[in-house]
N, C-alpha and C positions, 0 to 999 in steps of 0.2 A: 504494500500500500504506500509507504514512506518513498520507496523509490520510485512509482509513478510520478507522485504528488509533485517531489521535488524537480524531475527533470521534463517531466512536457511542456513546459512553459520556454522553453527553452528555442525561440522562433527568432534568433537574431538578424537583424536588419530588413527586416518583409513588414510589409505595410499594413496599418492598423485592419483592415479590409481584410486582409488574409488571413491575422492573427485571430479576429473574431470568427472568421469560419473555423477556424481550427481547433477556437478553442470550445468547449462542451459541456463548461460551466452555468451557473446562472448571473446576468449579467447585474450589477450595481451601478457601474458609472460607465457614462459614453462621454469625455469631453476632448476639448481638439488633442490634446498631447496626453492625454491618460486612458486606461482603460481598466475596467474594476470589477473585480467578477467574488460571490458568494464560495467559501470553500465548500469540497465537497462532503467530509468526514470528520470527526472528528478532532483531529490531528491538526487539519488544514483548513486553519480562520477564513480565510482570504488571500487572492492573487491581485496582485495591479503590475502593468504593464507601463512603462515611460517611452515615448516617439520622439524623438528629434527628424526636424524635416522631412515626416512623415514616415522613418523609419523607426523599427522595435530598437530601443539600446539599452535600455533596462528591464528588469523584475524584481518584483518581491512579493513572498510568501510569508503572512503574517500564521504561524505555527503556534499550536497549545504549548504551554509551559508542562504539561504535564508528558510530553514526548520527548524531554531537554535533551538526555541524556540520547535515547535514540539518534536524535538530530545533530548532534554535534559529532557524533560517531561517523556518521553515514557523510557528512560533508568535508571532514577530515580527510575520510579514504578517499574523497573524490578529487578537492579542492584546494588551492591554498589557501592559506588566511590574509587579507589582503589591508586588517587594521580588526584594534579591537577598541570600546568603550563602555562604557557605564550599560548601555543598553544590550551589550552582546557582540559577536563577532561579526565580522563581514569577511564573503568569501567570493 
């Protein structure tokens, strides 16, 4: 489940158009440079997507505190850590 969650979102530089077809979510926010979708399970609060000049260049998966441990396991194997702070790590 954790491994879906975390890597389908994963539609770099394709245009908001394409990302909404792809993605299978239910949708929250439609605005010009964001896209914001209901998580599915669980685990998975919420997905939003960031556009510069109409392309995908960001994500983020807002995740349950109560998968920490999971999650920081699974992004480690995958990931570098690319900064940490108060809030958590970014990878």
């Amino acid at each position: 489940m954790l491994n879906i969650a975390l890597t389908q979102n994963l539609y770099w530089n394709l245009d908001k158009a394409t990302v909404k077809a792809k993605e299978k979510r239910t949708i929250l926010e439609d605005k010009t440079s964001t896209l914001g979708y209901r998580g599915e399970n669980s685990a998975v609060k919420s997905v939003a997507y960031l556009f510069e000049n109409g392309k995908l260049t960001s994500s983020a998966i807002a995740l349950s505190y109560s998968y920490t441990e999971e999650i920081a396991k699974f992004l480690s194997e995958r990931y570098q850590v690319i900064g940490k702070d108060s809030d958590g790590a970014y990878y």
